[in-house]
N, C-alpha and C positions, 0 to 999 in steps of 0.2 A: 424571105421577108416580104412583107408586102402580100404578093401573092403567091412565093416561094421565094426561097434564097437557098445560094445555092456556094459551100465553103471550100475550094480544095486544096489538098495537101496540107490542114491542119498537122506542124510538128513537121513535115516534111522537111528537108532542102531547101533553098531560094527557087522561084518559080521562074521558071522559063522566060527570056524577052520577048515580048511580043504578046503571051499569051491573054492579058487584058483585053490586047484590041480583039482576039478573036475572041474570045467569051462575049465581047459585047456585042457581037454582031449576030452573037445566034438571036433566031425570035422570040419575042417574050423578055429580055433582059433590058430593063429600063437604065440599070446606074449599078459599076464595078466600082464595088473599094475595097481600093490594099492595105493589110494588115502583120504583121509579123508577130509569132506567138513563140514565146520562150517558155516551153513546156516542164524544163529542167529548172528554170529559176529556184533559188534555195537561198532559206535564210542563212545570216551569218555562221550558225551555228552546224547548219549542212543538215539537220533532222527533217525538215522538211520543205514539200515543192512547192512553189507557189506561181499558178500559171500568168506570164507575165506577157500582157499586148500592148505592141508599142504602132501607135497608128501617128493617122495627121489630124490632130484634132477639129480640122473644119470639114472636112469630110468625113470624116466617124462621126462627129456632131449631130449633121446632115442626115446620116443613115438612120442615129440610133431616136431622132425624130419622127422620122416616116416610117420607121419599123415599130412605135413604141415600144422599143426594148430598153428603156433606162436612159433616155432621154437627157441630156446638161447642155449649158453654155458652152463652148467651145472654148473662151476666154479661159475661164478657170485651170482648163489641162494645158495647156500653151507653156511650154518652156521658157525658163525665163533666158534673158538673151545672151550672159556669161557661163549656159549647158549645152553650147551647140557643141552635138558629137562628143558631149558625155565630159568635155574638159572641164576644168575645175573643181574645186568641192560643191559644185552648185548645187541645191535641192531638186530634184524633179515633181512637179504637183501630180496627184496619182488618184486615178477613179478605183472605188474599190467595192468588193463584194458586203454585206455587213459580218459578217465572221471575220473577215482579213482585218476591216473598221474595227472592231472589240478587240483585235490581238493588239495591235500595235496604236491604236487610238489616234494623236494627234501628234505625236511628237516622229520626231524624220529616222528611217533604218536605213540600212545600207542591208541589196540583196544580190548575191552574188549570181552572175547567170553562167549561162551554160558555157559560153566560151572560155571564161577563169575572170571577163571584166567584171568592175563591179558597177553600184547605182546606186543614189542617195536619193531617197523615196522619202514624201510625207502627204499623207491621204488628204484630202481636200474637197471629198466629191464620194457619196456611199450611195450605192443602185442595187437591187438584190438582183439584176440581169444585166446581161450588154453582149450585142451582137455578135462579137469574136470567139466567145467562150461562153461556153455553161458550165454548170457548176456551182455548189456553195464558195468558192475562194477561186479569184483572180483579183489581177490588177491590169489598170490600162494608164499609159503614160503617151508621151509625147516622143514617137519614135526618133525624132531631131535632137531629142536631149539625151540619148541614151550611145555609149559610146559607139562609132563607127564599123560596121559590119557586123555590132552583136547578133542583132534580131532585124536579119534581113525580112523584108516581105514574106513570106509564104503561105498567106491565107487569103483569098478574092471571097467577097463577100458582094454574090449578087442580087439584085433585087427587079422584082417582075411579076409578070402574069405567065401562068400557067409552063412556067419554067419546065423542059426536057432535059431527063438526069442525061438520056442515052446522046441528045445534039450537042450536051455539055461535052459530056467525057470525048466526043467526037470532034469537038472543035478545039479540045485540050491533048489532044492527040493519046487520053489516056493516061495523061502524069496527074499522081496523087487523085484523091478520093473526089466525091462529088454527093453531097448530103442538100437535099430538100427540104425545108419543114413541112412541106406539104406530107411526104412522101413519111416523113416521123412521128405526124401525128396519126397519118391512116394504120400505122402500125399497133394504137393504141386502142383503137377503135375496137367496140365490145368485148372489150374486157367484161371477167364474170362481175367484178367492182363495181364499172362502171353500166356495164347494164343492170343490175338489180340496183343501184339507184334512181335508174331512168322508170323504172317499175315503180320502185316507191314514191316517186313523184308525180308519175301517171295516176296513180292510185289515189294520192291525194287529193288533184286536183279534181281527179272525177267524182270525187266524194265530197269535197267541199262546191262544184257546180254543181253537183244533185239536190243539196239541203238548201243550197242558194234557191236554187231552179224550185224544189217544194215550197219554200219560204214562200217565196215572191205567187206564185199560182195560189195557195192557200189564200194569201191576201187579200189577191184579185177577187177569189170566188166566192170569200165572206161579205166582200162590198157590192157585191157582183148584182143581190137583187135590189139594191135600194138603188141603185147606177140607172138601171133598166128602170125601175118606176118612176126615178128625176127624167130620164133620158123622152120615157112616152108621154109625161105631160108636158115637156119642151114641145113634142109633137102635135098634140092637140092645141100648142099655140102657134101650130105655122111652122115649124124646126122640120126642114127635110130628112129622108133617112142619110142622105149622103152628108150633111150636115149634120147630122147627128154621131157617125162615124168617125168623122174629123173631130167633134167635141169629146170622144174618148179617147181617141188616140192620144189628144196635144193634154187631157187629164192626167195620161199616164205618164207625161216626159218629165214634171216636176218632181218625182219620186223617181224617176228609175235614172237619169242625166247627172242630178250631183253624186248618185251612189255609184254611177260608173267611172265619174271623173275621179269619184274619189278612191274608187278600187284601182285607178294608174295610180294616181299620186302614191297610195299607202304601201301600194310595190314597190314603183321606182324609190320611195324614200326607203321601205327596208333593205334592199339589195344593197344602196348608197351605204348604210349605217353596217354592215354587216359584212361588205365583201374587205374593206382591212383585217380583218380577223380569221380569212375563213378561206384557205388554201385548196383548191380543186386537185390538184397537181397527185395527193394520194388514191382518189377516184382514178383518174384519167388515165395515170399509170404507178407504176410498183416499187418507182423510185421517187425521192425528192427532189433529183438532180436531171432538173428536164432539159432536157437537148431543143426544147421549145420553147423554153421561157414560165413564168411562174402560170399556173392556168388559178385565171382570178374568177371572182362570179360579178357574173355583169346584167344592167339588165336589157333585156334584148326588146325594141318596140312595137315588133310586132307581135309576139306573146304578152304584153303589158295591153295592147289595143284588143286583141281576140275575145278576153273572156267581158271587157266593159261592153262593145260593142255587140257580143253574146247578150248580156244582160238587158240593151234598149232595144235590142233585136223580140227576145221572150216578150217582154212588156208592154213591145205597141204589141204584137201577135197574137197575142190575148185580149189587149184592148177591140182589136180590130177583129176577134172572132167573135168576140161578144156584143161587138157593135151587132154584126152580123145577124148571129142568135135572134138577137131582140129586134131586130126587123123584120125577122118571120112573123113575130106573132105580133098580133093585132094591139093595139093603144090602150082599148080598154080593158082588154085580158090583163094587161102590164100591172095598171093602175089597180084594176081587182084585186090582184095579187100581192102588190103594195099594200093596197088598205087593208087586207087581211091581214100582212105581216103587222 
């Protein structure tokens, strides 16, 4: 997360003592959080599993902030203070997947876990992602509320720059697995999906910056001789060429500056209006259940800057070749040519 994260021994055993401090020591690893996942959880009824993480809410809070992976207040999952260690019939507040949300809505279940304990669950908090698990269905609780050695730790979730799978598993002496998202997304990388999208969007753009790009030149070149005959008798009253260069260029900035700002705006507002709706994650890869997290459509700034500043680029360069042009030829050539049009 961040700029890889790094999970081991998802489902495993309880993790080794110590193994924290050395996972944090390798380079690149900013911040370890432990997590415990009960992979066997199962409803009352035993048909099915529902994977269940039992963290420390101000630190998963923490993580799942800087990671934006489904992001809450930390308050909200907090055990209340008569479920330490799972006693009493107390309710536990529970983050949930939105599938798990729709089965059991808002009223409280009891899910039995892996060890034979059980746990009195009511959703309170719905993310379609969160750091410990992927997946359409989990839950995350308050591992202080949930009874005494059910779901011990067994998953480090760390976060970093340019994280090493191989100094991981080498500073973990090799227990349990060691997964990147860095490393899970290069995995997905051209795909026949996702490259013949990247085509037809190549495609487009090139095609809608060519009719742009014709548009705007057309324009230019139908105004282009009455420019040239205002432009030579500014000259005949005094108007230098270099001065007259400068008066087409700053001519062109009022036509070609609001339609660039306005080609960010009309982006960044459609990507805004469009990415709730519009799941990347069948592109990118072949599942729905990303081990990365939902891939959203965002909009990116420096592709939103490229094609506007394309556009005042063309339009003084035109401006300014044609200033050019008409400074070769002579004042009264201009003007002739004028009053014959």
């Amino acid at each position: 997360m961040g700029g890889g994260a790094a999970g081991g021994g998802g489902g495993a055993p309880p993790r080794p003592s110590g193994l924290p401090g050395r996972l944090g020591q390798v380079p690149g690893v900013r911040e370890v959080t432990e997590a415990g996942v009960d992979w066997l959880a199962k409803t009352p009824d035993g048909r099915q599993s529902l994977p269940l993480a039992g963290v420390d809410p101000g630190a998963y809070a923490a993580l799942a902030g800087r990671t934006g992976l489904g992001a809450f207040p930390e308050g909200r999952l907090t055990r209340p203070d008569d479920a330490e260690g799972g006693s009493g019939e107390a309710v536990l507040p529970a983050l949930a997947s939105p599938a798990v949300a729709e089965r059991f809505g808002s009223r409280a279940f009891r899910l039995r876990l892996a060890d034979g304990n059980t746990a009195t669950l009511r959703i309170v908090l719905v993310r379609d992602r969160t750091p410990a698990v992927y997946g359409d269905d989990f839950l995350v609780v308050d591992r202080a509320g949930l009874p005494t050695g059910s779901v011990p730790p067994n998953v480090l979730l760390l976060t970093g720059d340019d994280l090493d799978a191989g100094a991981l598993h080498r500073a973990a002496d090799d227990v349990g697995t060691v997964h990147l998202r860095s490393e899970q997304r290069d995995t997905y990388v051209d795909s026949p999906l996702q490259s013949g999208a990247e085509r037809i969007y190549t495609a487009a753009v090139a095609a809608g910056a060519g009719y742009a790009a014709l548009a705007l030149l057309l324009s230019l070149a139908s105004a282009a001789p009455e420019r040239a005959a205002l432009l030579a008798r500014l000259r005949t009253m005094g108007l230098t060429r270099a001065q007259g260069r400068r008066l087409l260029v700053l001519e062109s900035l009022p036509q070609a500056l609001p339609a660039a700002l306005g080609g960010i705006l009309t982006g960044w507002a459609a990507v805004r209006l469009l990415s709730p709706g519009i799941d990347l994650t069948t592109i990118a890869m072949s599942t729905t259940a990303s081990p990365v997290g939902r891939a959203e459509l965002r909009a990116d700034p420096w592709w939103l800057a490229v094609p506007a500043v394309t556009v005042l680029v063309l339009a003084v360069g035109v401006a300014t070749l044609q200033a050019w042009w008409s400074g070769r030829r002579g004042a009264v050539t201009e003007l002739r040519a004028g009053d014959a049009r």
